[in-house]
C-alpha positions as CSV (number, residue, x, y, z in Angstrom):
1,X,-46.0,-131.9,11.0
2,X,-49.5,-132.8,12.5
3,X,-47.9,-132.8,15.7
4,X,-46.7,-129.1,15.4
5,X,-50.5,-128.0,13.8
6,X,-52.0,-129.9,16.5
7,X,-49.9,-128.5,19.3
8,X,-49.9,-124.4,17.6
9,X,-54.0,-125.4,17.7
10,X,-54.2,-125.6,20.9
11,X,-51.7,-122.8,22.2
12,X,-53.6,-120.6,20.0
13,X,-56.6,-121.1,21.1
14,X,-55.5,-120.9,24.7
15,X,-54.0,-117.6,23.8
16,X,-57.4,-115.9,21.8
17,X,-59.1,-116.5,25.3
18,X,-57.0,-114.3,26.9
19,X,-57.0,-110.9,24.2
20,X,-58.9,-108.0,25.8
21,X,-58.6,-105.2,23.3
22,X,-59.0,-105.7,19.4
23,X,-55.6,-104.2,18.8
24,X,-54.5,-107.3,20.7
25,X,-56.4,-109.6,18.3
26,X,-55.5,-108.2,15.1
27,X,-51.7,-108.2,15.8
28,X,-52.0,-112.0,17.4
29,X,-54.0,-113.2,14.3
30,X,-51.3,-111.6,12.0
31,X,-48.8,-113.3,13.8
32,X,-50.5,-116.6,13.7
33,X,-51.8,-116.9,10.1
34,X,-50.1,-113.1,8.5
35,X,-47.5,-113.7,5.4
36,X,-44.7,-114.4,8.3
37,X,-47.4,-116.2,10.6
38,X,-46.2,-119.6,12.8
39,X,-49.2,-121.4,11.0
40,X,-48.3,-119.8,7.1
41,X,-44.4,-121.1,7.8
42,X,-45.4,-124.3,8.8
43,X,-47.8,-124.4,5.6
44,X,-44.9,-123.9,3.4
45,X,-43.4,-127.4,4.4
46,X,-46.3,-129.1,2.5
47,X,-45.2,-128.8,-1.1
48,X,-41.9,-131.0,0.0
49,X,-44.7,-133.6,1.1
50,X,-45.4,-136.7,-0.9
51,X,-49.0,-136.9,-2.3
52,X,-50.7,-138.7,0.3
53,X,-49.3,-136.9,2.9
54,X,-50.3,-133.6,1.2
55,X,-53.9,-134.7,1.1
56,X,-53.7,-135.4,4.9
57,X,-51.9,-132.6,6.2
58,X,-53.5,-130.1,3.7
59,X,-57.0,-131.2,4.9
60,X,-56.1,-130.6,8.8
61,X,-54.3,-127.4,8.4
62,X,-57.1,-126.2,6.4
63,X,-59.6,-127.3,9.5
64,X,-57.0,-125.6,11.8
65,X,-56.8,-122.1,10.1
66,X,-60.3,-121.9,10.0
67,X,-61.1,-122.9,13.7
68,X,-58.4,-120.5,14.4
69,X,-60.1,-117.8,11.8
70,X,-63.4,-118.3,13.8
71,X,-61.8,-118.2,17.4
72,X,-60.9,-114.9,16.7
73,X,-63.7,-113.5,15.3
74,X,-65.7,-114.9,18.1
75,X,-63.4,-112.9,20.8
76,X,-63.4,-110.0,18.5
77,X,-67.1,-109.7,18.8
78,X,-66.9,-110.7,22.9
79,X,-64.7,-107.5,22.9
80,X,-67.0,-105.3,20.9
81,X,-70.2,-106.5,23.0
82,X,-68.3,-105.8,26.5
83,X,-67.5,-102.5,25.5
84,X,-70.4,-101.3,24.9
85,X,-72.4,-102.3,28.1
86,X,-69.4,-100.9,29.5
87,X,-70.1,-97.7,27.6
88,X,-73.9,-97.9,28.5
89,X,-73.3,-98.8,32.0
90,X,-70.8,-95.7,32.4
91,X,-71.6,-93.1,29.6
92,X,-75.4,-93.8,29.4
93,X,-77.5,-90.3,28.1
94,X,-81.0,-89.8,28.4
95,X,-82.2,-88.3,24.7
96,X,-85.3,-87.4,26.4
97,X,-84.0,-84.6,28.8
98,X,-83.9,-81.7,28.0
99,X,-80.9,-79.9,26.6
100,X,-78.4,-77.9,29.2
101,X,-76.5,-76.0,26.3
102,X,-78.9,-73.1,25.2
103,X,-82.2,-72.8,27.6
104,X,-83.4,-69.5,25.7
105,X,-86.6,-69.4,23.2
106,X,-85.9,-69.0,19.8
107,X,-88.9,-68.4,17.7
108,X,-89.2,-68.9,13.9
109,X,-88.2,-65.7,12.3
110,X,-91.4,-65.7,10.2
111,X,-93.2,-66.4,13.6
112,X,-91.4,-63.4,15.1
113,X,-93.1,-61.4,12.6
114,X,-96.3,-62.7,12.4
115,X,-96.6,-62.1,16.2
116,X,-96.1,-58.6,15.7
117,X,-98.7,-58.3,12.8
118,X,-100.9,-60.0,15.0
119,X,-100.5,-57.5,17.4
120,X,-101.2,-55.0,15.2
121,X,-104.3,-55.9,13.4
122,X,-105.9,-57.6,17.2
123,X,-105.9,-53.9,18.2
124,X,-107.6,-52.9,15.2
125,X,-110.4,-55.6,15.8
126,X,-109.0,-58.3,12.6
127,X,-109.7,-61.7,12.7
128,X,-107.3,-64.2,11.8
129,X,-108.0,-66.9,9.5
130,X,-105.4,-69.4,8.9
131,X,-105.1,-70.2,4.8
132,X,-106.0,-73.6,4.0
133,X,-103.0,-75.1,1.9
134,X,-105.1,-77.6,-0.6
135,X,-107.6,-75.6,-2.6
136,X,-110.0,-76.0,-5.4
137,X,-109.8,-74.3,-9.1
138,X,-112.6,-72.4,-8.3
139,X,-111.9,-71.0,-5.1
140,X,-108.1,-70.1,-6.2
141,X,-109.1,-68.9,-9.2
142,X,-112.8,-68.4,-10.3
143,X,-114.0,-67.0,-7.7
144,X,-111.4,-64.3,-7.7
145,X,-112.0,-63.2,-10.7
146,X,-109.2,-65.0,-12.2
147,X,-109.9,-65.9,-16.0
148,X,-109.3,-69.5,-17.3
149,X,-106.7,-68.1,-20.2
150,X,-104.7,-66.6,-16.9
151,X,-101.4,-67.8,-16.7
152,X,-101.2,-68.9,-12.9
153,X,-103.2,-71.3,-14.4
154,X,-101.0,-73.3,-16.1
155,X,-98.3,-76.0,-14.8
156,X,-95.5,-73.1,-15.0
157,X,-97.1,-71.6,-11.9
158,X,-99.7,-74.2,-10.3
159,X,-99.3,-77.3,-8.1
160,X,-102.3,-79.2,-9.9
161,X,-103.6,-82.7,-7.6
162,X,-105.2,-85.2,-9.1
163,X,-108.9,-85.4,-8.5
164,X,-111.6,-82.5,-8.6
165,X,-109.4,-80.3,-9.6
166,X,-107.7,-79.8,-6.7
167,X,-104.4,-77.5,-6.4
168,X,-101.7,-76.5,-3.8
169,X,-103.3,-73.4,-2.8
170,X,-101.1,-70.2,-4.6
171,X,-102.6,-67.6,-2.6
172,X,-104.2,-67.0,0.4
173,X,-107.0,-65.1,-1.4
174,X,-108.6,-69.0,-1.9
175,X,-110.2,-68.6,1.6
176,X,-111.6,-65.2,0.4
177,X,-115.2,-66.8,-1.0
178,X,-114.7,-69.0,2.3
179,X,-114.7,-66.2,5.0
180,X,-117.4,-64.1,3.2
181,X,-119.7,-66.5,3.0
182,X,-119.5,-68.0,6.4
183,X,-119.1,-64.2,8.2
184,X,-121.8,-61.1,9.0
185,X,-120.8,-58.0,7.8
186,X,-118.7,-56.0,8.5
187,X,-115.6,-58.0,7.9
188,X,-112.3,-57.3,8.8
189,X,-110.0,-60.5,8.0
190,X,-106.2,-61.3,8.2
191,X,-105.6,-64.5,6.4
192,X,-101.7,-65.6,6.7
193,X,-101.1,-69.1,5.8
194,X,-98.6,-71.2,3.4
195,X,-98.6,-71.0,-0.1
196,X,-97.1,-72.7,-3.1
197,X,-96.2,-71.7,-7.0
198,X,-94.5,-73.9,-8.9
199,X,-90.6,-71.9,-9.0
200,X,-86.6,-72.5,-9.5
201,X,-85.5,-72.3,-6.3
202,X,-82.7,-69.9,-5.9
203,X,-81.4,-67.3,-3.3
204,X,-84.6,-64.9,-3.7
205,X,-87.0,-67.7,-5.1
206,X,-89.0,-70.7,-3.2
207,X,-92.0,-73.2,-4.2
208,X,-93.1,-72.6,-0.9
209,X,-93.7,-69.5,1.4
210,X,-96.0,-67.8,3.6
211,X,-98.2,-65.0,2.6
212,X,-100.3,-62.6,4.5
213,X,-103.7,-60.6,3.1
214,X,-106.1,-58.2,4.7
215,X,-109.6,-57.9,3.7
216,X,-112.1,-55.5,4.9
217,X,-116.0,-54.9,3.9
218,X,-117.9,-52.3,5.3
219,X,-119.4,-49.2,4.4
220,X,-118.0,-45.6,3.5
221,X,-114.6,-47.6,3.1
222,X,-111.8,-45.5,1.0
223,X,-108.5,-45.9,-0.3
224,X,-107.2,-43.9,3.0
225,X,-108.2,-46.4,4.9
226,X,-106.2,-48.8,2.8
227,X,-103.0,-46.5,3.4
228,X,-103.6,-45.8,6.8
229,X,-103.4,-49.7,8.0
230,X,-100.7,-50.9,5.7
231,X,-98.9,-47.7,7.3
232,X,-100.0,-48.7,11.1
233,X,-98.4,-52.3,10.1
234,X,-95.2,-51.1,8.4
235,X,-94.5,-48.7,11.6
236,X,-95.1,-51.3,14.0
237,X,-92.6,-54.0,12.3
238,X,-89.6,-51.9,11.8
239,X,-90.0,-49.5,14.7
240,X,-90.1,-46.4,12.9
241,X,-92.6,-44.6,10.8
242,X,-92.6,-45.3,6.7
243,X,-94.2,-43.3,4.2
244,X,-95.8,-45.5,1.1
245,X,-96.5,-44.9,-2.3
246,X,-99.4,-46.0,-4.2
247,X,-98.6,-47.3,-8.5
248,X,-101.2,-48.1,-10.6
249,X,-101.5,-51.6,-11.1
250,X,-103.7,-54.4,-13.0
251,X,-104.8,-57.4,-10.3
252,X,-107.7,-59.2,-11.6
253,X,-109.6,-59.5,-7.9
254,X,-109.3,-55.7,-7.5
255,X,-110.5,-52.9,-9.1
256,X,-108.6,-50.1,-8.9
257,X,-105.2,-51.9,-8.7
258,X,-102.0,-50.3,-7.0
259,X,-98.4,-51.9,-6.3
260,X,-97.8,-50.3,-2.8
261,X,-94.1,-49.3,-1.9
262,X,-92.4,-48.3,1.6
263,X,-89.6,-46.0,2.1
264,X,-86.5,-47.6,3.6
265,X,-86.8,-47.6,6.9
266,X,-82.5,-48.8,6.8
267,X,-81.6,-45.2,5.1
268,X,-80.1,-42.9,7.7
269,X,-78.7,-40.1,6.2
270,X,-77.7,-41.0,2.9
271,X,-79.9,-43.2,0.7
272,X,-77.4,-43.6,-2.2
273,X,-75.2,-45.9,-0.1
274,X,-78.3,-48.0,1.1
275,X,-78.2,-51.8,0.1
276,X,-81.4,-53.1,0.9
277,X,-83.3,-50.3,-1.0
278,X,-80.9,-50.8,-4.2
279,X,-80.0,-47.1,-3.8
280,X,-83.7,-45.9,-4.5
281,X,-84.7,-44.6,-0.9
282,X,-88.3,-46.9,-1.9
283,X,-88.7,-51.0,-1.2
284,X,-91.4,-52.3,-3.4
285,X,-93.4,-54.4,-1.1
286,X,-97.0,-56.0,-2.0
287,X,-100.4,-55.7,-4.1
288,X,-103.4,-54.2,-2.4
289,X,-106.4,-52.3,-4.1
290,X,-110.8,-51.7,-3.9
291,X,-112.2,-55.3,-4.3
292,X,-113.5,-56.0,-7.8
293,X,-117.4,-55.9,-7.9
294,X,-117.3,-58.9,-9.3
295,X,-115.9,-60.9,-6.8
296,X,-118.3,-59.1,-4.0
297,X,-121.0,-60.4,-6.1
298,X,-119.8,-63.7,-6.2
299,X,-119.9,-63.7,-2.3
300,X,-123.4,-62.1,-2.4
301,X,-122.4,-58.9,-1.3
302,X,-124.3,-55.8,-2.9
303,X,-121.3,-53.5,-4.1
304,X,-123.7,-50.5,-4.2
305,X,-124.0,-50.5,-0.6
306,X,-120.5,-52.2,0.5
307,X,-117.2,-50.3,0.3
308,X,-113.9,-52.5,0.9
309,X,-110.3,-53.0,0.2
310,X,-107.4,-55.9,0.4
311,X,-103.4,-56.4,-0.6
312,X,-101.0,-58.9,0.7
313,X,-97.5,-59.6,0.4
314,X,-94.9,-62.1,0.7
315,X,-93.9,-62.7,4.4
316,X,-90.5,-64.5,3.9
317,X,-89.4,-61.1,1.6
318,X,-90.6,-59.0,4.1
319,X,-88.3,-60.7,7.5
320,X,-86.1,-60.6,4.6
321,X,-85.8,-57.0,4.7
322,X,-86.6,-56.7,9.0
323,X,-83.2,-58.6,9.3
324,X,-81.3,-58.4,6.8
325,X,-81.3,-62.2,5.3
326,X,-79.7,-63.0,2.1
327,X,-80.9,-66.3,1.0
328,X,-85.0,-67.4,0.7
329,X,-84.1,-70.5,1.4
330,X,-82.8,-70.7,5.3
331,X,-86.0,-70.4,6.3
332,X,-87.1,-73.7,5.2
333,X,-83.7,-75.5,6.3
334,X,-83.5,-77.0,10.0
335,X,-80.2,-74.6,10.6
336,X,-79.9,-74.6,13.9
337,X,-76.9,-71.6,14.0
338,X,-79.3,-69.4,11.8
339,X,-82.6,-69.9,14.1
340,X,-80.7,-69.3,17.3
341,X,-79.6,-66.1,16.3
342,X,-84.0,-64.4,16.9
């Protein structure tokens, strides 16, 4: 019996040089030491062994299956390594070049639409001011006229930071006190920049968006003015002129208030079978209003002398409503089938 362990060593081993595919070496080793294997039939011969002979013969068959065990893993991984320098020296891709499938530009859908509100408010002589997205207490709140009983306030709405009373800013109006302390008057500000509320997140709500806001100081400034640029805006997005409506609203940075709605620029000829409008022929679309005195004050601005007016909106529900987009939340997902198709 050593004989035959010796001599099925050796042909074995002989034989795991020449594999070349791991197919090969799986069915070989299940031929060699598998339930039917030459080296498991051999191995059944040892009970019928007397003792002594069972202690040497079990102690080189064991050696034997395990040199055998190892010869194959070793041309197993021999296999493995040859195929893939064979794959890198044939199929070899540089990551680095650029991509031949789809050579087009596809911008951001909220970028798409800030470009064009850009465009907008540059011909109207606006400076843009990019939010800043860490913020203080007072600048987010205080000096906004934003009481300490307000609800924004609490952990419901805010993303409070530890130290100094920091918090994730929930509105671009925290750069307000900024600009008008740091600008000559007149003023004429767009401020878009991301914001952050502390919401479920569903289909129509995210803890994080982008917001736009206008601000303007100067003097003999009216309401009309207020209509005629969210107007100018509005026509310039969706191609088409829009009527708005003005509805008395309480905001506590402006005094007097309004929630500002646009008629459906989508209704055609028949506004009771319009979706996006909910079958209303109005969209409700953002805040605006006459800056409260008491936030001019707190930016040393005399109100008696000043005139001025603000709103801002949500930008992710307005590209909503430009192109038709069901779900808040594809515009922070890396989809690259939605992006492709602005």
């Amino acid at each position: 019996m050593q004989q035959k362990l010796t001599q099925l060593k050796e042909e074995t081993l002989a034989k795991i040089k020449t594999l070349a595919t791991e197919q090969e070496i799986i069915d070989y080793r299940n031929a060699i030491v598998g339930k039917s294997g030459s080296l498991t039939e051999i191995l059944k011969w040892i009970k019928d062994l007397s003792v002594e002979d069972k202690q040497t013969i079990g102690k080189l068959s064991n050696d034997i299956k395990v040199s055998i065990l190892e010869a194959f893993e070793l041309r197993l991984n021999e296999i493995k390594k040859a195929e893939i320098e064979a794959k890198l020296a044939n199929e070899f891709f540089d990551v680095t070049s650029p991509s031949n499938e789809d050579n087009a530009v596809h911008k951001h859908p909220l970028t798409r639409a800030l470009d064009q509100i850009y465009n907008t408010f540059e011909r109207m002589w606006f400076k843009i001011y990019e939010s800043a997205e860490v913020s203080t207490e007072y600048l987010n709140f205080d000096s906004l006229n934003v009481p300490a009983t307000h609800p924004a306030r609490d952990m419901q709405d805010t993303f409070w930071l530890e130290g100094k009373w920091n918090v994730l800013a929930t509105q671009t109006s925290s750069m307000q006190n900024i600009i008008y302390k740091s600008s000559e008057l007149p003023i004429r500000a767009i401020v878009p920049g991301r914001v952050f509320r502390n919401e479920d997140i569903d289909a129509t709500h995210e803890n994080t968006f982008y917001q736009v806001e206008w601000v303007v100081v100067d003097k003999d400034i009216n309401i009309w003015h207020l209509k005629y640029t969210i107007k100018t805006m509005l026509g310039d997005l969706f191609g088409k002129e829009v009527e708005i409506r003005l509805r008395p609203w309480f905001f506590p940075f402006v005094e007097p208030g309004v929630e500002i709605d646009f008629s459906c620029p989508f209704c055609i000829d028949d506004w009771s079978k319009c979706r996006v409008c909910k079958w209303s022929s109005w969209i409700e679309f953002m805040w605006a209003g006459l800056i409260h005195p008491n936030v001019l004050r707190e930016w040393w601005i005399d109100p008696e002398v000043y005139s001025w007016f603000a709103f801002g909106f949500w930008l992710n529900r307005l590209v909503m409503i430009k192109y038709w987009i069901n779900d808040i939340r594809y515009f922070q997902q890396p989809n690259l089938a939605f992006l492709k198709q602005f």
